[in-house]
N, CA, C, O and CB atoms as a CASP TS submission, in Angstrom:
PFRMAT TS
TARGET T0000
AUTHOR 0000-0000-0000
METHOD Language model
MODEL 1
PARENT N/A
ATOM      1  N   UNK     1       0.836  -1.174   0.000  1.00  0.00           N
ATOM      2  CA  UNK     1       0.000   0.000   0.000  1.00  0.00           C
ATOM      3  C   UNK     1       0.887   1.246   0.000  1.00  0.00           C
ATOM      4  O   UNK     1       1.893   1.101   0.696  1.00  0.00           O
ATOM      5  CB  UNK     1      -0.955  -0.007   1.214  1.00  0.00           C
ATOM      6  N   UNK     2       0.779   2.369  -0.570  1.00  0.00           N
ATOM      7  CA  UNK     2       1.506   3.402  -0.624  1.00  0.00           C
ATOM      8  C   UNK     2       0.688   4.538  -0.292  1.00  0.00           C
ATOM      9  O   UNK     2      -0.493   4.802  -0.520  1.00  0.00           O
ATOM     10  CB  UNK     2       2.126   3.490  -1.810  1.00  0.00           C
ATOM     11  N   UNK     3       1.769   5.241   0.405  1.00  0.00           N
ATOM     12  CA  UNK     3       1.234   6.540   0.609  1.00  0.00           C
ATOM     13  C   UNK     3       0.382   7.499  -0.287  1.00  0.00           C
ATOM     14  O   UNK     3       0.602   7.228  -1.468  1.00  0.00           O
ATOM     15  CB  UNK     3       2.183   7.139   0.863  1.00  0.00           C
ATOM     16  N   UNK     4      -0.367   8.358  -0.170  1.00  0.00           N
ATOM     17  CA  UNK     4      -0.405   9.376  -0.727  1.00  0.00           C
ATOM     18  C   UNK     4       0.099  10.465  -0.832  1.00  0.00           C
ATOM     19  O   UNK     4       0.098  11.238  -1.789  1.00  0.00           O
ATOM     20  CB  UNK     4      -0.991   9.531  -0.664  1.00  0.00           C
ATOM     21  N   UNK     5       0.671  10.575   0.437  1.00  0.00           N
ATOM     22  CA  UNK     5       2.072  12.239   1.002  1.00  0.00           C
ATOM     23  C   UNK     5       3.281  11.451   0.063  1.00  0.00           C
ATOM     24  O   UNK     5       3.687  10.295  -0.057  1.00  0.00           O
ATOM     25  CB  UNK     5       2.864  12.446   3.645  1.00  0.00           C
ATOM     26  N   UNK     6       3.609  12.819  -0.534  1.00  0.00           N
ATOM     27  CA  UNK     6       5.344  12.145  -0.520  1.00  0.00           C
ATOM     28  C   UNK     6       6.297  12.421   0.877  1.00  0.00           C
ATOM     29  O   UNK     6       6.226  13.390   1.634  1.00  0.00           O
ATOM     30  CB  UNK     6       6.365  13.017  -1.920  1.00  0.00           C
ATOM     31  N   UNK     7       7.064  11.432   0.947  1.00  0.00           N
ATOM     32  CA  UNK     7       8.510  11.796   2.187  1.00  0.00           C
ATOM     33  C   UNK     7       9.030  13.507   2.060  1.00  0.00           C
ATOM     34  O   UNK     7       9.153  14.318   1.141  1.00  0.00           O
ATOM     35  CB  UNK     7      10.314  10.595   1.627  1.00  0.00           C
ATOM     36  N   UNK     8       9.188  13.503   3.169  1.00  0.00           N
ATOM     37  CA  UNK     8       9.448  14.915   2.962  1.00  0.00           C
ATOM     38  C   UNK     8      10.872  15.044   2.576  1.00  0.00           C
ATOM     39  O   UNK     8      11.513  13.994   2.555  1.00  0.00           O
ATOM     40  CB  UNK     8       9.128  15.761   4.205  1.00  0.00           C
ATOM     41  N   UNK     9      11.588  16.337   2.211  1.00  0.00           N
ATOM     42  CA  UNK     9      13.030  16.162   1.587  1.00  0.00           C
ATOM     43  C   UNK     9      13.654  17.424   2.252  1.00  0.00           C
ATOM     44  O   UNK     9      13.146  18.335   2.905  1.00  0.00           O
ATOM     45  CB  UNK     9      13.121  16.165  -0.252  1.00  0.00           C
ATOM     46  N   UNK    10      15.257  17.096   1.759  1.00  0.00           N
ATOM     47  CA  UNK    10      15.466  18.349   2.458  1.00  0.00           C
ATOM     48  C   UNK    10      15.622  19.478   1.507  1.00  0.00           C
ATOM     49  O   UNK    10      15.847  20.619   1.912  1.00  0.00           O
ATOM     50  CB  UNK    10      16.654  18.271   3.345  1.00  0.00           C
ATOM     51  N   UNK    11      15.490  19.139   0.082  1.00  0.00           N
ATOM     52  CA  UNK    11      15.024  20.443  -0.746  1.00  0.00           C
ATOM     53  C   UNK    11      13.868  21.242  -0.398  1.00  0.00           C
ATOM     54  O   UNK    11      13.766  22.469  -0.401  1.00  0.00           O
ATOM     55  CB  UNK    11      14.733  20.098  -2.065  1.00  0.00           C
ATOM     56  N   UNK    12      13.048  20.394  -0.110  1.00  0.00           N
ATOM     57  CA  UNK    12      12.048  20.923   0.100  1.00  0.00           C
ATOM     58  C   UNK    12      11.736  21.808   1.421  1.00  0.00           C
ATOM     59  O   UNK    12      11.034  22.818   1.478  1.00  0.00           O
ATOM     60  CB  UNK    12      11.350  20.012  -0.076  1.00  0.00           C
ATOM     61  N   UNK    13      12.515  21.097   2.578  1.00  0.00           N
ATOM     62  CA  UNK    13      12.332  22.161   3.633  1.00  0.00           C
ATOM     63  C   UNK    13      13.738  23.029   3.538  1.00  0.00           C
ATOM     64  O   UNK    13      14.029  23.459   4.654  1.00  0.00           O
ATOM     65  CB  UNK    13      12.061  21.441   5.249  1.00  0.00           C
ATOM     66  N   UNK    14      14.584  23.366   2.633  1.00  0.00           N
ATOM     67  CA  UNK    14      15.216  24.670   2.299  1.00  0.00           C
ATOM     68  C   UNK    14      14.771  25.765   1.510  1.00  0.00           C
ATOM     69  O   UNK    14      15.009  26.969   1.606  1.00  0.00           O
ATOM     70  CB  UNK    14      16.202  24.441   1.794  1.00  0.00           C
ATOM     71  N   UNK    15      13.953  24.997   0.569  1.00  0.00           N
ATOM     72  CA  UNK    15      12.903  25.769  -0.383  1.00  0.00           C
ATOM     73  C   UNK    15      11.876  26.511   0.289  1.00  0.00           C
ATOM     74  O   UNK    15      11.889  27.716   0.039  1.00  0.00           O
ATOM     75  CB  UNK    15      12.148  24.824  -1.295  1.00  0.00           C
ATOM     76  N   UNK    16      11.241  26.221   0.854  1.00  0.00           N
ATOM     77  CA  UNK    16      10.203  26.586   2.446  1.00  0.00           C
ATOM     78  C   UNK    16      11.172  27.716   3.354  1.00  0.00           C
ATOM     79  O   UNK    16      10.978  28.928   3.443  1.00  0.00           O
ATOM     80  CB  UNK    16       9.946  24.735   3.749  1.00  0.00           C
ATOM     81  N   UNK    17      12.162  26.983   3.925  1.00  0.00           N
ATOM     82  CA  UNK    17      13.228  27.841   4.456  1.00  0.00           C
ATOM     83  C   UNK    17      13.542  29.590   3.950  1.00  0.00           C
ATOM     84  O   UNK    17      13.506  30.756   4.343  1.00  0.00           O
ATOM     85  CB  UNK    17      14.458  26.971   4.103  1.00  0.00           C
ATOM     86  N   UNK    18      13.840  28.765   2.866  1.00  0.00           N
ATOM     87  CA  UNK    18      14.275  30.481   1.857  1.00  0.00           C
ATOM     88  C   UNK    18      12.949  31.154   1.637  1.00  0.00           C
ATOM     89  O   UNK    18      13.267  32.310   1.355  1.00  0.00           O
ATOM     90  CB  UNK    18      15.062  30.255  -0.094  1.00  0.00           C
ATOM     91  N   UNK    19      11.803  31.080   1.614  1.00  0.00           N
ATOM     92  CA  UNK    19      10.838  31.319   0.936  1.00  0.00           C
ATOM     93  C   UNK    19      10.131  31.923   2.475  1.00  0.00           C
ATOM     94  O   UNK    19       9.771  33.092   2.344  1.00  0.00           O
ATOM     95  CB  UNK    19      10.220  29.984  -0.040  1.00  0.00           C
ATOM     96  N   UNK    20       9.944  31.507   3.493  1.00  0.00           N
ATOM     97  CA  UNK    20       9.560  32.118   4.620  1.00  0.00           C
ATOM     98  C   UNK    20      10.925  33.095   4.826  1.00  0.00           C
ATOM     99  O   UNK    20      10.486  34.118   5.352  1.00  0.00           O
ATOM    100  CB  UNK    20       9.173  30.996   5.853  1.00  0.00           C
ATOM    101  N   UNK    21      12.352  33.231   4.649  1.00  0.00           N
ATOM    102  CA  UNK    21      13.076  34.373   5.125  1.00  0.00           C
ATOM    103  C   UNK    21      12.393  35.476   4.073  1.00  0.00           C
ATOM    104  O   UNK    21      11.775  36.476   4.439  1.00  0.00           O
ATOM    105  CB  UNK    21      14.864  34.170   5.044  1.00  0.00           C
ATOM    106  N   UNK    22      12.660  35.040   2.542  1.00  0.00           N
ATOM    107  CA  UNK    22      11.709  36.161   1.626  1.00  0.00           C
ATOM    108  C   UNK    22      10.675  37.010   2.082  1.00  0.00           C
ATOM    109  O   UNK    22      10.530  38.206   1.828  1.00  0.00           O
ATOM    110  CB  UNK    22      10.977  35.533   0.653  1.00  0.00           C
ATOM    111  N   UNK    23       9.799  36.092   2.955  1.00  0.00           N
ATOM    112  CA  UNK    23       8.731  37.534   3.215  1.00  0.00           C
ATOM    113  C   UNK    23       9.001  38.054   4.070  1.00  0.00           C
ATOM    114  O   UNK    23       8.924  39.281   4.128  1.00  0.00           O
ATOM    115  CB  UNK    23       7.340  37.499   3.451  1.00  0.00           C
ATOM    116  N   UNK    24       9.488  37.180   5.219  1.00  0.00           N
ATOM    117  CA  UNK    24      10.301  37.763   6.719  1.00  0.00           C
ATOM    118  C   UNK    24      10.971  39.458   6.095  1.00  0.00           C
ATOM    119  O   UNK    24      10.577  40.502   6.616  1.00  0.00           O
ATOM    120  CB  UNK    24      12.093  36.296   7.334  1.00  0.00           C
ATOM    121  N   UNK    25      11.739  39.452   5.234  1.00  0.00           N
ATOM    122  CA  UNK    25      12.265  40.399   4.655  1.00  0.00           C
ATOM    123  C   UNK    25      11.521  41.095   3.664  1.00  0.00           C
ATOM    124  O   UNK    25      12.216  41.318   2.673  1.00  0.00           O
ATOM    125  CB  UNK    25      13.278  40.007   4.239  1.00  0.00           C
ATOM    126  N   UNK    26      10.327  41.527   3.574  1.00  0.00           N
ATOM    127  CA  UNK    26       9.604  41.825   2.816  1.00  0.00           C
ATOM    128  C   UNK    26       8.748  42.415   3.411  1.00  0.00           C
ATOM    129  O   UNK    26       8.097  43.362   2.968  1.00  0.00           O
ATOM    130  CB  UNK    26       9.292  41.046   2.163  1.00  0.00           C
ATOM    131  N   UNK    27       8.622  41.752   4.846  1.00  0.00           N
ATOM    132  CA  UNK    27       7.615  42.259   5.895  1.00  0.00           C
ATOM    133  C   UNK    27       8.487  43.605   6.204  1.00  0.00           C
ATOM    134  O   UNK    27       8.129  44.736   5.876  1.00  0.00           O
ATOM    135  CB  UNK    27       7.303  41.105   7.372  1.00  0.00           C
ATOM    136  N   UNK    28       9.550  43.323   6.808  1.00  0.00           N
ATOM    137  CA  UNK    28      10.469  44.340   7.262  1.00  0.00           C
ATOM    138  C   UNK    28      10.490  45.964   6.313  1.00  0.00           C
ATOM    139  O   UNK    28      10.385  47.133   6.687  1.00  0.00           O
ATOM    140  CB  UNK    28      11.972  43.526   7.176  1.00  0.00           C
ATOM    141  N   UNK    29      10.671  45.353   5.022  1.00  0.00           N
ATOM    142  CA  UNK    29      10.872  46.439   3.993  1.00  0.00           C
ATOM    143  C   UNK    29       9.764  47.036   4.154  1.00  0.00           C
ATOM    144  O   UNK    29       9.756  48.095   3.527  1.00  0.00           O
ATOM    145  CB  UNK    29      11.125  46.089   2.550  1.00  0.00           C
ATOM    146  N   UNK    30       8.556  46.781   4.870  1.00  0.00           N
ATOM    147  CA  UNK    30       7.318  47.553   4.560  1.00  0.00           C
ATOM    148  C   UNK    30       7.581  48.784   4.799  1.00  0.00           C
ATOM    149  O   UNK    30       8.759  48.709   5.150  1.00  0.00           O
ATOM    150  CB  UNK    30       6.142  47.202   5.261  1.00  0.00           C
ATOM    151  N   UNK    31       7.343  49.682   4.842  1.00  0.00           N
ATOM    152  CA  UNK    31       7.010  51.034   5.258  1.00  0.00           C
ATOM    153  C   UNK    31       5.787  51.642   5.748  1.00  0.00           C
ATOM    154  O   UNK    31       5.069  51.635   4.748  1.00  0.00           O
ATOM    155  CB  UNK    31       7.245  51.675   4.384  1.00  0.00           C
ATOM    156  N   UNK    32       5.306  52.022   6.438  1.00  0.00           N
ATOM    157  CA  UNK    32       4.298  52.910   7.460  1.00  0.00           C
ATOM    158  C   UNK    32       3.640  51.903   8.460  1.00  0.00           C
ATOM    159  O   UNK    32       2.492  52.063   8.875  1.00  0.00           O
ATOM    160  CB  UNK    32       2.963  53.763   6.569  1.00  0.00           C
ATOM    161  N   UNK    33       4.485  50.798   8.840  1.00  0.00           N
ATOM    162  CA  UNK    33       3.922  49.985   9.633  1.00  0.00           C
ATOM    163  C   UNK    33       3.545  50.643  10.934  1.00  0.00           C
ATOM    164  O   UNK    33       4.276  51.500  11.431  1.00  0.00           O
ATOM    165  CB  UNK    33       4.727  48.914   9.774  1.00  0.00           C
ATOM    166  N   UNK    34       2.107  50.155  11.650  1.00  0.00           N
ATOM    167  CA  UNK    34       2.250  51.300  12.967  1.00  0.00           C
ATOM    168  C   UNK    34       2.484  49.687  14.073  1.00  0.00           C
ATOM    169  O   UNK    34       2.335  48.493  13.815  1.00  0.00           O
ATOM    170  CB  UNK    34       0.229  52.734  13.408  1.00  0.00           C
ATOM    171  N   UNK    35       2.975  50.554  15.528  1.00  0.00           N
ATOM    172  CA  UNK    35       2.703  49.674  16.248  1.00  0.00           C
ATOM    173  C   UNK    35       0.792  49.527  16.735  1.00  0.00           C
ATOM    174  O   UNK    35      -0.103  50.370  16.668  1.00  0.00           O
ATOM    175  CB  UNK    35       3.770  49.978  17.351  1.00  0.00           C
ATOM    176  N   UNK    36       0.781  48.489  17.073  1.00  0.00           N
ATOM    177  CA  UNK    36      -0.627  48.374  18.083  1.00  0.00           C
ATOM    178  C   UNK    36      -0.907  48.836  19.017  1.00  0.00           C
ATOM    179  O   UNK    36      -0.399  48.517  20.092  1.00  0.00           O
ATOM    180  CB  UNK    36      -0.941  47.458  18.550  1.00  0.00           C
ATOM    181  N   UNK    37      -2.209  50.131  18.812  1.00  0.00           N
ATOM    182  CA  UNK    37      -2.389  50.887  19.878  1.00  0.00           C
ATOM    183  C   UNK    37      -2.472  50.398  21.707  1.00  0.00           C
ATOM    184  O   UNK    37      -2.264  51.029  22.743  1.00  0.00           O
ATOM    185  CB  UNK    37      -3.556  51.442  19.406  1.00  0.00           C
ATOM    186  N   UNK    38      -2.902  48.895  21.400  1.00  0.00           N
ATOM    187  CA  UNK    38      -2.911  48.760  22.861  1.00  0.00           C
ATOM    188  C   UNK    38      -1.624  48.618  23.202  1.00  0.00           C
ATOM    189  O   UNK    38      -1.585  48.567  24.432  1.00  0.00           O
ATOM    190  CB  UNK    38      -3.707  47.664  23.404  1.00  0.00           C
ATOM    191  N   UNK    39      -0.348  48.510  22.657  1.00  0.00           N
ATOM    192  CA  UNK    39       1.112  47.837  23.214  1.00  0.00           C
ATOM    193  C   UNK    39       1.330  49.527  23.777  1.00  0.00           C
ATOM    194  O   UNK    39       1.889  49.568  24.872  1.00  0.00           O
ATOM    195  CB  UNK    39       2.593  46.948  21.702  1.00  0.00           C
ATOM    196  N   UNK    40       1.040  50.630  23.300  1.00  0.00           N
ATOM    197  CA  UNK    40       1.388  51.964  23.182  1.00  0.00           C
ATOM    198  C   UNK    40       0.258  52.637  24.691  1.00  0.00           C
ATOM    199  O   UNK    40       0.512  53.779  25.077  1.00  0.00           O
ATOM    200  CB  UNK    40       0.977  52.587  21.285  1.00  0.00           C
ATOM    201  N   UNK    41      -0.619  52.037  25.233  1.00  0.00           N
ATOM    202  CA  UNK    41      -1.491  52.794  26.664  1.00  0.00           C
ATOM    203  C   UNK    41      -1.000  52.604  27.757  1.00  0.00           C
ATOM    204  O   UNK    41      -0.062  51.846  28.005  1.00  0.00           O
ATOM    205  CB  UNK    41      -2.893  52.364  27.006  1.00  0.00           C
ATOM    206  N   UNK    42      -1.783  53.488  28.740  1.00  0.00           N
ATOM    207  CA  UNK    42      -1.318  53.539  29.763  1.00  0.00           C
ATOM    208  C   UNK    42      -1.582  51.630  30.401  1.00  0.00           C
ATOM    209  O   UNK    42      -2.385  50.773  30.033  1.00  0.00           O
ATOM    210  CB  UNK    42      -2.069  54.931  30.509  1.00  0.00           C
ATOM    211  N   UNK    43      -0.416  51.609  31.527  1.00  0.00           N
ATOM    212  CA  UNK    43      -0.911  50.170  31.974  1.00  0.00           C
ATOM    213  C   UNK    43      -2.049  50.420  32.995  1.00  0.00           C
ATOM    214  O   UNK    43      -2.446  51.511  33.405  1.00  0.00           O
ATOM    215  CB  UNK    43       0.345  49.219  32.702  1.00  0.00           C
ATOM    216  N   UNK    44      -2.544  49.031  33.360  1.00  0.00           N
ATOM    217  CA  UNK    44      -3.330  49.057  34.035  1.00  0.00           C
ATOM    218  C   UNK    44      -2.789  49.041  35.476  1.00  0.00           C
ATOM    219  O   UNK    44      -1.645  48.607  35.609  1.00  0.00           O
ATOM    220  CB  UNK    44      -4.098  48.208  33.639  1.00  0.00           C
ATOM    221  N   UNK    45      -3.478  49.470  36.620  1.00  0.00           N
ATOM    222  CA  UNK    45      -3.358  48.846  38.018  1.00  0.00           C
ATOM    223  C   UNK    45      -2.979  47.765  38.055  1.00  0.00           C
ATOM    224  O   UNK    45      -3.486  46.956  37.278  1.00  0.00           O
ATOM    225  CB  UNK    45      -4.361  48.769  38.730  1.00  0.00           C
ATOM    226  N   UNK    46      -1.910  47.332  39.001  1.00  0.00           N
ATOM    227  CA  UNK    46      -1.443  46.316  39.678  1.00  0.00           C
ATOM    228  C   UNK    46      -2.354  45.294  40.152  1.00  0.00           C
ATOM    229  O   UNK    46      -3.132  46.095  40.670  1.00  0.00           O
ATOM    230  CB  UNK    46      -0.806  46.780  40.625  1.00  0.00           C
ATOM    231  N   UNK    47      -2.854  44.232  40.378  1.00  0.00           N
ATOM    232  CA  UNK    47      -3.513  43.203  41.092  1.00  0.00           C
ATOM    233  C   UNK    47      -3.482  43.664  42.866  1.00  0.00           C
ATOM    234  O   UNK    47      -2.548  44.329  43.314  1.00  0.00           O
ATOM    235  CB  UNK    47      -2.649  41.674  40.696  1.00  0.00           C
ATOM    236  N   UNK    48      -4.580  43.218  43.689  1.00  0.00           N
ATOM    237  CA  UNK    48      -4.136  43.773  44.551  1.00  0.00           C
ATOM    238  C   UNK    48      -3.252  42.509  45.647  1.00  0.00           C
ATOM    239  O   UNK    48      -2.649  42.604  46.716  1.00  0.00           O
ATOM    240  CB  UNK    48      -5.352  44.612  45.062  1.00  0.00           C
ATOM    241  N   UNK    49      -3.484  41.681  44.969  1.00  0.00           N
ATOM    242  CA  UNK    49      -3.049  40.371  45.737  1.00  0.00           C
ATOM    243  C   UNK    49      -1.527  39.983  44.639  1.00  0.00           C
ATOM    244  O   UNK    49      -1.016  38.864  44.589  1.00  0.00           O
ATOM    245  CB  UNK    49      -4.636  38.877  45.703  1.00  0.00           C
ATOM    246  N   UNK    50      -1.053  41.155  43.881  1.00  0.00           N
ATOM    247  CA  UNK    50      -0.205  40.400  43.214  1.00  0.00           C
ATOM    248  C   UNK    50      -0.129  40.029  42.252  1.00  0.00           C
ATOM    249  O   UNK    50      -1.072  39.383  41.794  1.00  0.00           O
ATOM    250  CB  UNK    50      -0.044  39.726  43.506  1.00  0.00           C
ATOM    251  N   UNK    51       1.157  40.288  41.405  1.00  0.00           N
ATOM    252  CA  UNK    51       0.951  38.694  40.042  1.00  0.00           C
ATOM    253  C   UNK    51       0.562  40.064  38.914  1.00  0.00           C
ATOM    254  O   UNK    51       0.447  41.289  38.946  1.00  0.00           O
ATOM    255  CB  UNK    51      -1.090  36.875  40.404  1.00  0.00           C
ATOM    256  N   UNK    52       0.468  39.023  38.034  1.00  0.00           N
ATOM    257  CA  UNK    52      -0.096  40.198  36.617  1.00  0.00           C
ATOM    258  C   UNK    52       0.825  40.524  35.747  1.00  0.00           C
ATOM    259  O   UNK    52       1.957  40.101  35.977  1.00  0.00           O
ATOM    260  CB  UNK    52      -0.588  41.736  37.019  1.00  0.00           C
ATOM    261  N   UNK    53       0.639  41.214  34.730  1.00  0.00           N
ATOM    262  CA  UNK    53       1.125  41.851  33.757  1.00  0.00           C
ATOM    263  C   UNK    53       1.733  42.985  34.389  1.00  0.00           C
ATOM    264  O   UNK    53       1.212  43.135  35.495  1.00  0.00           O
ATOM    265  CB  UNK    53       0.195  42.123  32.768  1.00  0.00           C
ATOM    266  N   UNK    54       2.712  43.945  34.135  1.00  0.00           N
ATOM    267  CA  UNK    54       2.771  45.149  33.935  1.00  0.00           C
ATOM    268  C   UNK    54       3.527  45.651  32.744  1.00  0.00           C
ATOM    269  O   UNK    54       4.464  45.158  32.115  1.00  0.00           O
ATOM    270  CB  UNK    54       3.173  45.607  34.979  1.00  0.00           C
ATOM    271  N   UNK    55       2.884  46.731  32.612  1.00  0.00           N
ATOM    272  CA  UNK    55       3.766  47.660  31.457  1.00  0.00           C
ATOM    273  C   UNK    55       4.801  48.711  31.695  1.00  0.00           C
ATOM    274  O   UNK    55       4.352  49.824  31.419  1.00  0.00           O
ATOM    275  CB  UNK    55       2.872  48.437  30.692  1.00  0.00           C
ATOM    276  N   UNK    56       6.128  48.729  32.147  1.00  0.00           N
ATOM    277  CA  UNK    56       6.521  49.113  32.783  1.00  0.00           C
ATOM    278  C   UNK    56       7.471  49.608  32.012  1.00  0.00           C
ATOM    279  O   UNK    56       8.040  48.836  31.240  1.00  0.00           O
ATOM    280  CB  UNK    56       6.586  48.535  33.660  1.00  0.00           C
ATOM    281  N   UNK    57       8.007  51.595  32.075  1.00  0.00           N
ATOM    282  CA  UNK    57       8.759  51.846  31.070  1.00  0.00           C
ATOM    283  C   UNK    57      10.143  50.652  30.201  1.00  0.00           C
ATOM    284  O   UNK    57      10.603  50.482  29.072  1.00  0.00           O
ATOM    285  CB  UNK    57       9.265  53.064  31.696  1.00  0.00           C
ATOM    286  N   UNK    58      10.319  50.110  31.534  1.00  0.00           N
ATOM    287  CA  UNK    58      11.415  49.371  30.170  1.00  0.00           C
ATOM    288  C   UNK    58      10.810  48.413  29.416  1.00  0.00           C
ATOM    289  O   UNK    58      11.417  47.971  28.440  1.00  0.00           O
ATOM    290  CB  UNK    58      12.801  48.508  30.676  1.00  0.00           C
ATOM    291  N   UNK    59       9.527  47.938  29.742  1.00  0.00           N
ATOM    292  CA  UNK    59       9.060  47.247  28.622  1.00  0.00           C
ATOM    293  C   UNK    59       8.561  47.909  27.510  1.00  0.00           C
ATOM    294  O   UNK    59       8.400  47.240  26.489  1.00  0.00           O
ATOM    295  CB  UNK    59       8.186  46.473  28.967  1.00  0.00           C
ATOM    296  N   UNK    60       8.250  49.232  27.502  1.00  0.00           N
ATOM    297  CA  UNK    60       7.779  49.942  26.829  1.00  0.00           C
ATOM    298  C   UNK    60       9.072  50.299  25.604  1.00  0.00           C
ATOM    299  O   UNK    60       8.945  50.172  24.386  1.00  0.00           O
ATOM    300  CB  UNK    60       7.179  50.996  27.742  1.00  0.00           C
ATOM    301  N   UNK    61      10.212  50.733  26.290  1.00  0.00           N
ATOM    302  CA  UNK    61      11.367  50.557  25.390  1.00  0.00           C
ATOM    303  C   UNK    61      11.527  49.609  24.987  1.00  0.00           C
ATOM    304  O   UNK    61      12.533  49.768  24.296  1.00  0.00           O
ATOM    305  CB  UNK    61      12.393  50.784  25.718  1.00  0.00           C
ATOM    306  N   UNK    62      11.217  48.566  24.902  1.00  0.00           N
ATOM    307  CA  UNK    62      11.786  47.181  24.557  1.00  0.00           C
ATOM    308  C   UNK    62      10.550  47.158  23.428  1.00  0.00           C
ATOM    309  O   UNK    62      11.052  46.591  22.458  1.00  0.00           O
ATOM    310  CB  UNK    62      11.870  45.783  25.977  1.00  0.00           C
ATOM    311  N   UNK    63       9.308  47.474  23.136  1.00  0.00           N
ATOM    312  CA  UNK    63       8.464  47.636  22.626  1.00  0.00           C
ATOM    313  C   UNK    63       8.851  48.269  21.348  1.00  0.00           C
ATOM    314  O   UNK    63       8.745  47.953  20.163  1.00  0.00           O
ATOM    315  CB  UNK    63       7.708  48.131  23.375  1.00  0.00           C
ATOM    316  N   UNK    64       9.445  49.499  22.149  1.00  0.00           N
ATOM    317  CA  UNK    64      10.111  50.719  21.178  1.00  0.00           C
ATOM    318  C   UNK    64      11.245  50.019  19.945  1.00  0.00           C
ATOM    319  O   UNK    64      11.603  50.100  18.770  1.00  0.00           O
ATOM    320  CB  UNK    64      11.150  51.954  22.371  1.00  0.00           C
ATOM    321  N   UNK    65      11.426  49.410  21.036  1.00  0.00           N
ATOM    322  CA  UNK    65      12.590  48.623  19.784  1.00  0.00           C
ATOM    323  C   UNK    65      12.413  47.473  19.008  1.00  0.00           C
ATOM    324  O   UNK    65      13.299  46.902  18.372  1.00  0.00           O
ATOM    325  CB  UNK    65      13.830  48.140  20.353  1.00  0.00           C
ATOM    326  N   UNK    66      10.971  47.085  19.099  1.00  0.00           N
ATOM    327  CA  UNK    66      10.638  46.052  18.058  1.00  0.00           C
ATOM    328  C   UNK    66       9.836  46.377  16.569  1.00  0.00           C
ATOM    329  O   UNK    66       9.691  45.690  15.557  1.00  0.00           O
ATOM    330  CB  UNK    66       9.789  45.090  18.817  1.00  0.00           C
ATOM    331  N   UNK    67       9.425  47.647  16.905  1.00  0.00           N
ATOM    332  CA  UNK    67       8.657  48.700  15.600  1.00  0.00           C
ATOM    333  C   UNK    67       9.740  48.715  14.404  1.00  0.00           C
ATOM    334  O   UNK    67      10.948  48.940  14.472  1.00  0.00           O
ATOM    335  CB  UNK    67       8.357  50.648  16.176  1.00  0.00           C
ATOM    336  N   UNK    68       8.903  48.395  13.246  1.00  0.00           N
ATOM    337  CA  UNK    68       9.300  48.005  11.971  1.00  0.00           C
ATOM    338  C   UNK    68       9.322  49.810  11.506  1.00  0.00           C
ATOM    339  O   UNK    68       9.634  50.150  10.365  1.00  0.00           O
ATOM    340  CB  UNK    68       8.067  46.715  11.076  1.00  0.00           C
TER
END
């Protein structure tokens, strides 16, 4: 009995490879990308028991530095 998939190869996952960096780099080249307004608001209150998210200026720089 034989498959219907072929085996996978390794042309094929370099071909894939190169072809996902292509847009990776294509994405980048965009121009007027904005960030997402919610990554950009004020944070919220703290939990009062603790724990949580915060948005805290250095994450906010770190934010700063992922904008295309």
């Amino acid at each position: 009995m034989q498959d219907s998939q072929p085996k996978p190869s390794r042309r094929g996952f370099f071909f894939g490879a190169a072809a996902t960096g292509a847009v990776a780099a294509v994405a980048v080249a965009l121009p007027g990308m904005q960030a997402p307004e919610a990554a950009l608001q004020e944070p919220k209150p703290a939990p009062e028991k603790g724990g949580g998210y915060s948005l805290t200026d250095h994450v906010k720089q770190y934010y700063k530095t992922t904008l295309i």
